[in-house]
C-alpha positions in Angstrom: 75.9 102.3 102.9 78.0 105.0 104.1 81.1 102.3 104.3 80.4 101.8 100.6 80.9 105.4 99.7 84.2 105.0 102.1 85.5 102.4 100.4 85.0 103.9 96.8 86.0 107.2 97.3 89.0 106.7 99.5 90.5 103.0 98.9 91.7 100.6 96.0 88.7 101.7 93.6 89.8 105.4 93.5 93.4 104.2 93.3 92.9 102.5 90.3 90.6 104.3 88.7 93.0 107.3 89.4 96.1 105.3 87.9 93.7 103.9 84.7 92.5 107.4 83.9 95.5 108.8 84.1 97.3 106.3 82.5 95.0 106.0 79.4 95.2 109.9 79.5 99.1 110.0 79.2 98.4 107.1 76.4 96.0 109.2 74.5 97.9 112.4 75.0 95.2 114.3 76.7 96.0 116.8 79.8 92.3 116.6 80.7 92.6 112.9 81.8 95.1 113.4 84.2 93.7 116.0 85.9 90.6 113.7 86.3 92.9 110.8 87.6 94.8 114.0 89.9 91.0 114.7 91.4 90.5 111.0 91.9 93.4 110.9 94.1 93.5 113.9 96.2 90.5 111.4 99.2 93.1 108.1 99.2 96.4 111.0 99.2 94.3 113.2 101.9 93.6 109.8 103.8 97.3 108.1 103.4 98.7 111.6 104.7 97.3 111.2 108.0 95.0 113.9 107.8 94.8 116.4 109.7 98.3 116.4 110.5 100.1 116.1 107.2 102.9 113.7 108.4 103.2 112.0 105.1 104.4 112.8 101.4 101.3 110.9 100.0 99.5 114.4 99.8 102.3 115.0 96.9 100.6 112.2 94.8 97.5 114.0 93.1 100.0 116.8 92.5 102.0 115.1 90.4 99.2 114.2 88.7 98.1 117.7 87.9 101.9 118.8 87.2 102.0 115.7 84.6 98.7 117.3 82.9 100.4 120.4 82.9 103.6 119.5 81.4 101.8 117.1 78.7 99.6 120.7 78.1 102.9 121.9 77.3 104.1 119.3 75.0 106.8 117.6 77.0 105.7 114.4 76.9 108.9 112.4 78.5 108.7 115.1 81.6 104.9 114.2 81.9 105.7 110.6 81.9 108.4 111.4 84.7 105.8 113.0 86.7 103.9 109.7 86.9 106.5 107.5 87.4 106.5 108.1 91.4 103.0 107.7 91.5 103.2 104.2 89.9 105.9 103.3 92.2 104.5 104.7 95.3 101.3 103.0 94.9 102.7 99.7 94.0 104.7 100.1 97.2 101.8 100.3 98.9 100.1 97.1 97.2 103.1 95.4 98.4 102.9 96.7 101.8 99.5 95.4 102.0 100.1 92.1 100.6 103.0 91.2 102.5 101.3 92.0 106.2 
């Protein structure tokens, strides 16, 4: 059971609910969204940073995520957009990563 919880809290699920949420949130224009998707992916970030020793940028991700919710708060919609692109990219990097081994 306790693999379960794992695997939803820190892999694929909680990426792609992350990305959905905040996705549909940048969609909808609403800054609440993407702080949802942000919380969703501060486990997989912590986990992909190689916790406890930060040694990776993937901590950066959920951050993005809350600066995107802050700048669409703001009413700059493009910047917001900006903010997820890396987020998009890393994470398909990653899918790749993992398909390809």
């Amino acid at each position: 059971m306790s693999g379960l919880l794992a695997a939803v809290f820190f892999g694929w699920t909680a990426i792609l609910a992350a990305l959905i949420v905040s996705g549909v949130g940048l969609i909808l224009k609403r800054w609440g969204w993407l702080l949802v998707g942000g919380a969703l992916m501060l486990p997989p970030a912590w986990l992909f940073s190689g916790y406890p020793a930060i040694r990776g940028a993937a901590f950066l991700l959920p951050l993005l995520l809350f600066a995107a919710a802050l700048a669409l708060w703001k009413r700059k919609f493009f910047l917001a957009w900006l903010l997820y692109l890396p987020v998009i990219t890393a994470i398909a990097w990653l899918a790749v990563s993992v398909l390809l081994q």
